[in-house]
N, C-alpha and C positions, 0 to 999 in steps of 0.2 A: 504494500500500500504506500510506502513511499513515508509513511509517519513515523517520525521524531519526536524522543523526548521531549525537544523543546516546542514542536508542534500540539505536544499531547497538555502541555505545562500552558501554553498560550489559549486552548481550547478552554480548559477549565477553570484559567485566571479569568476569560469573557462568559464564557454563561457559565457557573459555579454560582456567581452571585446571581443572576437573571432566574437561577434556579431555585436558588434562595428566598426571593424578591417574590416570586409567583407563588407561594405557600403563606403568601401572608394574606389572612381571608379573617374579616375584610379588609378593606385597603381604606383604613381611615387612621385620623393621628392616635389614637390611643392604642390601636393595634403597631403601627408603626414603630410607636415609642419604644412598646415593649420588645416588639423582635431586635429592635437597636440594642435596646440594654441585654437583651441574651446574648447576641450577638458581641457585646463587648466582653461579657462575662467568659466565654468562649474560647476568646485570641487573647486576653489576660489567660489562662489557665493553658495555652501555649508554652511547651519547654523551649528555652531560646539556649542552644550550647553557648557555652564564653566564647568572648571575641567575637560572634557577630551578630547581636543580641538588635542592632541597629541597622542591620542586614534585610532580616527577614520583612516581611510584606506590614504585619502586624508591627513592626517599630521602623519600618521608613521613615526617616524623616521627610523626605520630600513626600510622600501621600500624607502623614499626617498633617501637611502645611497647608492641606485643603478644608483641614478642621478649623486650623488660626487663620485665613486669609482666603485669597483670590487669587493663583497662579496665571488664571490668564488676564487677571488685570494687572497684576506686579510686570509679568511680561509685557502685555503692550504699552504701560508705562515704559518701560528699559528700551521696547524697540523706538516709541517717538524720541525718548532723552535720546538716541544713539544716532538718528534719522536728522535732529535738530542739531546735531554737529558736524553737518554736510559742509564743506566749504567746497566741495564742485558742484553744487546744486542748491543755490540760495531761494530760489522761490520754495524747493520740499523742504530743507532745515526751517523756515519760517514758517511752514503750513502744520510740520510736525512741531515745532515750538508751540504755537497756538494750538492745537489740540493738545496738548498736556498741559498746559497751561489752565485752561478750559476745564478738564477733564479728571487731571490726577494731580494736581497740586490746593 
């Protein structure tokens, strides 16, 4: 069949949770709430071996920064500040100053 571990790894990181997600009956906040907090209680009760305890899925820090923030609003912030330091291209550096400007400041 041509599948790979890391195909079989990508398969169940995308529906795993869809899987998850569809068992939650009904789909209103207080059912929500609580599949959330089992769900936490779950990936806490996760063995993390030493050393990459920061590794695994459950302590990423880059997925968990989508608990404390906006990854793609920090990113399109960084791409206008990067965009507004055009010096061959003064009309985009200015059009992306003004949209962050506007926008994320």
């Amino acid at each position: 069949m041509g599948a790979t571990a890391e195909a079989a790894y990508k398969r169940i990181a995308i529906l795993g949770p869809r899987a998850i997600l569809a068992q939650i009956d009904p789909w209103d906040v207080e059912t929500i709430n609580e599949a959330a907090d089992a769900a936490e209680k779950l990936l806490a009760s996760l063995p993390k071996p030493p050393g990459v305890a920061d590794l695994q899925p459950a302590g990423d820090p880059w997925q968990e920064s989508w608990l404390r923030g906006d990854p793609l609003r920090e990113g399109s912030a960084a791409v206008l500040a990067r965009l507004a330091q055009r010096s061959d291209a003064p009309s985009v550096a200015a059009f992306a100053a003004e949209l962050r400007g506007q926008h994320y400041e």
